[in-house]
N, C-alpha and C positions, 0 to 999 in steps of 0.2 A: 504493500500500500504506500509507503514513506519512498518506492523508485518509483513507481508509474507517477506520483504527484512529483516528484522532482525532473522524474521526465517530461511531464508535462509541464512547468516552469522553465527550463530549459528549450522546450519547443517552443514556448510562448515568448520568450527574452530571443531566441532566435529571430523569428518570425517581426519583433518588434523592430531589432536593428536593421532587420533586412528592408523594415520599412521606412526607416530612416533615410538608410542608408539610399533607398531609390528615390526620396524625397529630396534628399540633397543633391542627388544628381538633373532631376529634373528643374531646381533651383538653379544649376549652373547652368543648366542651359537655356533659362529666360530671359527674355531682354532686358531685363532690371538688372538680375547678377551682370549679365556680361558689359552694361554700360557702365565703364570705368571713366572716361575722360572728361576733362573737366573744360568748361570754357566759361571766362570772367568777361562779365557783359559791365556796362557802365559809364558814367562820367568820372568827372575827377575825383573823384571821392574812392572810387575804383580804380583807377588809372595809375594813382600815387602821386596826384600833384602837389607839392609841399613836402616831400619826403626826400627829395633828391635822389643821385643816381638813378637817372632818366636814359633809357635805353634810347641809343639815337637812330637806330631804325625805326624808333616809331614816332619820329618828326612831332609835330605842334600835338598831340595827343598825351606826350609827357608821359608817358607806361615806366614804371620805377621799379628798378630790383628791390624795391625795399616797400612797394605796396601790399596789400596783404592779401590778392589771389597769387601772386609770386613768390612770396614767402611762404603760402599753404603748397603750394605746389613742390616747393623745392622738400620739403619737410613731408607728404605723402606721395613722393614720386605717382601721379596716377598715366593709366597709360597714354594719354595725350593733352595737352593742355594748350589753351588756344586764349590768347591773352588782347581781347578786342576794346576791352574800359577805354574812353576817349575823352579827355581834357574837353568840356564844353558842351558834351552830347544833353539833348534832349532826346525825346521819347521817339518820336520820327527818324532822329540818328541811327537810334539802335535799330528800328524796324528798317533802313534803310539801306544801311552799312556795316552791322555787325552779328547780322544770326547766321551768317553765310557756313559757319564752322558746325555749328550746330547738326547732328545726326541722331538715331536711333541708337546709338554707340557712347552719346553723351550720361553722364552719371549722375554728374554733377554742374550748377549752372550759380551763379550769383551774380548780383547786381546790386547796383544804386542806381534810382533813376528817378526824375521828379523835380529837382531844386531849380535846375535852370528852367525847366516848362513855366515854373511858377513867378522866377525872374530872381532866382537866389543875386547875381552879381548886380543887379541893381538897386535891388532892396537894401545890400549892405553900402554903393556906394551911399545913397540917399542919404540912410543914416551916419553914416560917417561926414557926409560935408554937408548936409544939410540941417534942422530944426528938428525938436521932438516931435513936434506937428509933422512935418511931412516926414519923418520916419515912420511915425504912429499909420498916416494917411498910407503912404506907400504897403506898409504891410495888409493894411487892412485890401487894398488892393491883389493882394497873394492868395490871400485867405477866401478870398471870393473864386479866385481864378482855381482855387485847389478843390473847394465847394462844387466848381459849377463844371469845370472843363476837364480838369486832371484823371479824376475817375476813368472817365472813356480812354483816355489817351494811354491810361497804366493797363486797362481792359484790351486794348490793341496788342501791346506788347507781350502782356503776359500768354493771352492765347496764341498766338506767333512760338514763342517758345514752346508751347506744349506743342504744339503741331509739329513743330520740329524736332523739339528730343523728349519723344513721348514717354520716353524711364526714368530722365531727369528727375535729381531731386533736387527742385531752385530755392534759393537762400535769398530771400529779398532783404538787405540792409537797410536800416533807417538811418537819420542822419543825431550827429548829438547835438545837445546843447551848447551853444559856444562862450557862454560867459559865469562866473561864478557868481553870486549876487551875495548882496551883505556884507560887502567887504571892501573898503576904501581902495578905487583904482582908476587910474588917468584913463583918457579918453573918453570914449562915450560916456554920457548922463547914465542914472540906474533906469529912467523911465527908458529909455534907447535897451539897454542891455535885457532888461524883462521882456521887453516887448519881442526884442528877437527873437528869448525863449522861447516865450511861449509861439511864435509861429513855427519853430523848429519842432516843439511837440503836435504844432495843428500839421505838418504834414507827414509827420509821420503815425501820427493816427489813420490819417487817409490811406497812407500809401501801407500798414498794417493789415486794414478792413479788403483792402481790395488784392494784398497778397492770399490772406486768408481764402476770401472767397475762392479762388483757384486755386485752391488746394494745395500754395507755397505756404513755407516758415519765412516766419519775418523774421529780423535778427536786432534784435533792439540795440546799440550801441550806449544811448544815454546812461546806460548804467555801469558799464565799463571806462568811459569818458568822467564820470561823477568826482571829481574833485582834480581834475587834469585839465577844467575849462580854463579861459583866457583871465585873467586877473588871478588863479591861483598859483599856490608857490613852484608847481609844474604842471606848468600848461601844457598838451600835446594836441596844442593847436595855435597855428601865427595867428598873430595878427592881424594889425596891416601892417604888409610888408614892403615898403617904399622902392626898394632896390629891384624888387620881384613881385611887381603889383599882383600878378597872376597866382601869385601862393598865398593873397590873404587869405584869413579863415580858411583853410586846407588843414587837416591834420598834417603834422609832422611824422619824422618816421618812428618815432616812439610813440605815435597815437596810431598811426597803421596794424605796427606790432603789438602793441598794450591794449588801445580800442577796439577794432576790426577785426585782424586775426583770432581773440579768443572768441569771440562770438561767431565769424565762420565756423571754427573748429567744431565749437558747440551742437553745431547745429546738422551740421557735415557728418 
């Protein structure tokens, strides 16, 4: 009685691996398992403008060994990586110029996208040379434009990429906050610096709700950024930068690495 039941355990832990075992082979050979490569979609915020060490094959698009789809790559060798983030891009860029890499082969996909649709480098020149008034006014202008237009425009993209790398798992990054408040610091007024915040969190709420909807992760940065904004004692983010107008407010290459990078990884 104590072998036929042990035989019979035995045929059953058999029978179990063997169904494992065909389990995981029918895993390897799904389009999910085998889509390994990665391709990093974006603006500058993706690109690594601010970070230096600028790959100079990729002219005014500014692509940095040191931005953080370059740094996940180098750090998870995947088997192809295709590095398209572009200094300036808005949403029609990416759908225009950068899903071309994009196959049934892709793995893994991440992006930022959104700031300049909504007028990110004018909003900050405004408040920088202009009034709390027209910085208030200007943003309130974004905030409309992220309400009313941005929606569809992140809806175009994102389904373009599903149709493209249908196994893809995409990693939509949000952007952070760029100032620390409560804290005695030149430049900007504090009504200026709140103000920014808070539209830095209005778009990325939007641009959250509408990764969700498509069935991406968002990657929230504001909380890895959280005491490394602009006025504190390290910031991993310029300023204005006179020398290199083009690097204000960009992360640095310690906010790529410290910011961005842990939150891909996370998420990845």
């Amino acid at each position: 009685m104590r072998r036929s039941r042990l035989a019979a355990y035995v045929t059953s832990l058999l029978l179990a691996v063997g169904f494992a075992l065909t389990g995981a082979a029918a895993a390897q050979a799904s389009p999910l398992a085998a889509a390994t490569g990665y391709v990093a979609l974006g603006d500058s915020y993706s690109s690594g403008v601010g970070a230096g060490s600028y790959i100079s094959s990729s002219g005014d698009c500014d692509r940095s060994t040191k931005a953080y789809p370059y740094l996940w790559q180098a750090a998870h060798a995947p088997s192809s990586f295709s590095f398209m983030a572009c200094s300036g891009a808005r949403t029609t860029d990416v759908l225009n110029n950068q899903l071309g890499t994009l196959t049934t082969s892709t793995g893994l996909v991440s992006i930022t996208i959104g700031g300049n649709d909504a007028g990110f480098a004018d909003v900050m020149t405004t408040c920088v040379l202009q009034s709390d008034s027209a910085c208030l006014s200007r943003i309130a202008t974004a905030k409309a434009y992220v309400d009313s237009t941005l929606p569809g425009q992140l809806d175009k993209v994102y389904s373009a990429i599903t149709a493209k790398a249908p196994s893809a798992r995409v990693i939509v990054l949000g952007y952070p906050r760029f100032y620390k408040l409560g804290t005695f610091c030149l430049g900007l007024s504090g009504t200026k610096r709140s103000a920014i915040n808070g539209a830095a969190d209005y778009i990325d709420v939007a641009i959250a709700k509408r990764a969700a909807d498509h069935g991406f992760t968002f990657g929230d940065v504001r909380t890895t950024f959280s005491g490394h904004e602009i006025c504190s004692a390290s910031s991993w983010l310029h300023s204005v930068s006179w020398l290199n107008i083009g690097e204000s407010y960009h992360p640095t290459a310690a906010g790529q690495s410290g910011g961005y990078l842990p939150v891909l990884a996370g998420a990845a």
